[in-house]
N, C-alpha and C positions, 0 to 999 in steps of 0.2 A: 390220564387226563383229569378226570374225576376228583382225585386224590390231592395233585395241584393245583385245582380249582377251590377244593377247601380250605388247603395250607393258605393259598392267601387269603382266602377272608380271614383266617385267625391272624393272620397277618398284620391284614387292615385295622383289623377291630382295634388291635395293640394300638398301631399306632394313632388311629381315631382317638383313642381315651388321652394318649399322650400329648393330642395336640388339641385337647378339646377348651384349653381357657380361650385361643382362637376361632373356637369352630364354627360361629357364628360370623367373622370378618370375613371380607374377600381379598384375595389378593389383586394387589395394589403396582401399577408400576408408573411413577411420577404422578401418583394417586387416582390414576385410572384402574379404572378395574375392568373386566370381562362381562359382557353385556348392559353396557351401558347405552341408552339409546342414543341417536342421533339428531334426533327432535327434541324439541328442548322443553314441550310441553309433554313431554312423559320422562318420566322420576325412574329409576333404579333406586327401590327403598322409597326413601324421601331428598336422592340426591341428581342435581340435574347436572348435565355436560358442561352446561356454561358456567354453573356454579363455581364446578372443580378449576375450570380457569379464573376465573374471576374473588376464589380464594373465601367462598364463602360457608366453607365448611371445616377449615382450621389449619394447623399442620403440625397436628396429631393423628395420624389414621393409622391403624391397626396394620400392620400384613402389608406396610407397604416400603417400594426401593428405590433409591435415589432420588430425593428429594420428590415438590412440590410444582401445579403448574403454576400457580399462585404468586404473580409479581416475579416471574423469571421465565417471561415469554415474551421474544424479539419478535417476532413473524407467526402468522395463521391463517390457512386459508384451508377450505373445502376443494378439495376435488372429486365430480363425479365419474370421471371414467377411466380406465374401466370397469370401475367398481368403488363405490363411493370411500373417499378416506378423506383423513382431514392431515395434513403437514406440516409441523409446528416446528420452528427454529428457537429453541432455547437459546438464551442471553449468554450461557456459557458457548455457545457453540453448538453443542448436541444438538440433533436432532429426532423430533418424536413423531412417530405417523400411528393413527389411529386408523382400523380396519374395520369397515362396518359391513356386515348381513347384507341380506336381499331386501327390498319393500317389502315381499311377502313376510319374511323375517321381524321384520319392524327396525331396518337399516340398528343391532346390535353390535357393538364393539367384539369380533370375533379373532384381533389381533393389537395388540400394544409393541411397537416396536423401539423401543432409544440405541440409537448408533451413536456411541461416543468418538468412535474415529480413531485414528493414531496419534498419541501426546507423544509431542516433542519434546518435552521439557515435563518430564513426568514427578510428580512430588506425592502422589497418594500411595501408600503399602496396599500392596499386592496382597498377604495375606489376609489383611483388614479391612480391604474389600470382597473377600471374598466373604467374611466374618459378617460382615452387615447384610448381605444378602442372606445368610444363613440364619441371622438371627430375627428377619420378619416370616421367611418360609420354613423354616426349619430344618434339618439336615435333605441334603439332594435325595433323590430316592434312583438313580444314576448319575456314578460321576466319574469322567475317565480324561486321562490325557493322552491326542493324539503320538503314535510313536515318531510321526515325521516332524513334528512340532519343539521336539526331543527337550520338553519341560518346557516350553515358555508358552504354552498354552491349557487351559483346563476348561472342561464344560462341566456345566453342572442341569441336571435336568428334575424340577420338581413336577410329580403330582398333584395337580389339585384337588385337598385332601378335604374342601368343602363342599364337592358333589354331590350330589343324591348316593346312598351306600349302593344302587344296585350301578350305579355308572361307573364308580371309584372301584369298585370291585375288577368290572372289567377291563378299564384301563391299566387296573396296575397288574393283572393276569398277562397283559399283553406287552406290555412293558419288558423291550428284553434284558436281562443280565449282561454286563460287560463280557462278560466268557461268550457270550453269543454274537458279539459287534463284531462285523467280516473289518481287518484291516481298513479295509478302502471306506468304508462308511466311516470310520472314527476319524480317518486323516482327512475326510470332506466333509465332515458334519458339521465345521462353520461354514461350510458354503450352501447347505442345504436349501432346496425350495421346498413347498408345503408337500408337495406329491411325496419327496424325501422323508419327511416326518409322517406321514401316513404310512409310507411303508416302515420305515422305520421302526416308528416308536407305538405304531396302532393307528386305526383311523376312525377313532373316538377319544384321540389324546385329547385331554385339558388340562393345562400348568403352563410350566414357564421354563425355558430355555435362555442359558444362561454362558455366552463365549468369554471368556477373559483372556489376556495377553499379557505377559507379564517383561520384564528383561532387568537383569540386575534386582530383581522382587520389587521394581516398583511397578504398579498398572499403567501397562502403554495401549490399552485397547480393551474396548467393552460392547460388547452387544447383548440386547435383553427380550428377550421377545414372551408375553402374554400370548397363547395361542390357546384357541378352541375349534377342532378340527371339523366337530359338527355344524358347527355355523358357515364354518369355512368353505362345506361345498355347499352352500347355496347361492354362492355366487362361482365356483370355480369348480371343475371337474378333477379331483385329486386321483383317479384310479380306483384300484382295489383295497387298497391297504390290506390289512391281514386282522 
């Protein structure tokens, strides 16, 4: 155990140095990032919630996927229960729910979800979607496709590689290899709830979870989820995780 536990820090380091011209950004999804507060009179950095809708921070951001909320938001509202989130109906269709902490917490953004839904009339490449995704987070650090899906489905699961080194260590210690995913978890891991990704993936995961649907290579189906699993039980009881 010992012996594994070193391999991957040299592991990390490696890839730490490789992805260090980012290692200052956060990841980004429709330029939300992971602990962003909920109150608008406290900053993540120097950026507030309302800002990032209201488009006052640009649309250039570092580490981030699928556009902007900036001038491409139909609908917005708050909801408190059962646990505060906010519900945004993007202009295209999509939609985005932002997942916030506890009070005690300081109500933090602990989930970014976008459900792009089923396109009927699909015109974006599949591979090229999968390509822009990869090129704000950088390669998956697991990435497998379901056998019941039999190719028209691919996940892709990053670590977020801008943790504190002793969190990112252990996250990705616990992170299993696809050699170790039982069948039945790979064939329901888009259907997964958070208790699933605790066991799953550890329950100190933080990254990003990534479904795609593909048919004929174009993209008929996208889900994107930001998660952070320690925030996550302070509002919800996830179990054990491992």
């Amino acid at each position: 155990m010992k012996s594994k536990f070193l391999l991957v820090c040299g592991l990390i380091s490696a890839v730490a140095f490789g992805r260090a011209a980012f290692a200052s950004d956060r990841m980004r999804l429709v330029s939300v990032p992971l602990d962003m507060p909920l109150d608008d009179t406290q900053a993540l950095g120097e950026q507030f919630l309302e800002g990032l809708y209201q488009g006052d921070y640009g649309k250039n951001m570092a580490d981030n996927v699928d556009g902007y909320l900036a001038g491409n938001v139909r609908s917005s509202g708050l909801v408190e229960s059962p646990f505060s989130h906010i519900d945004t109906v993007l202009k295209d269709g999509r939609r985005l729910e932002l997942w916030f902490s506890s009070a005690d917490d300081g109500h933090k953004t602990f989930g970014i979800h976008l459900d792009t839904g089923y396109i009927e009339k699909p015109t974006r490449d599949f591979k090229l979607a999968v390509v822009e995704i990869q090129s704000a987070w950088g390669k998956p650090d697991l990435e497998f496709s379901p056998a019941d899906a039999g190719g028209a489905q691919q996940i892709e699961v990053f670590v977020d590689h801008t943790m504190p080194k002793d969190r990112l260590v252990l996250v990705a210690a616990r992170l299993p290899s696809v050699e170790k995913l039982s069948p039945q978890d790979m064939n329901h891991f888009w259907e997964s709830d958070l208790r699933d990704y605790a066991r799953v993936l550890g329950d100190e995961f933080r990254g990003a979870i990534a479904v795609l649907s593909q048919q004929n290579g174009k993209l008929v189906g996208e889900q994107i989820l930001l998660l952070d699993l320690v925030r996550a039980r302070t509002v919800f009881n996830l179990g054990s995780g491992k």
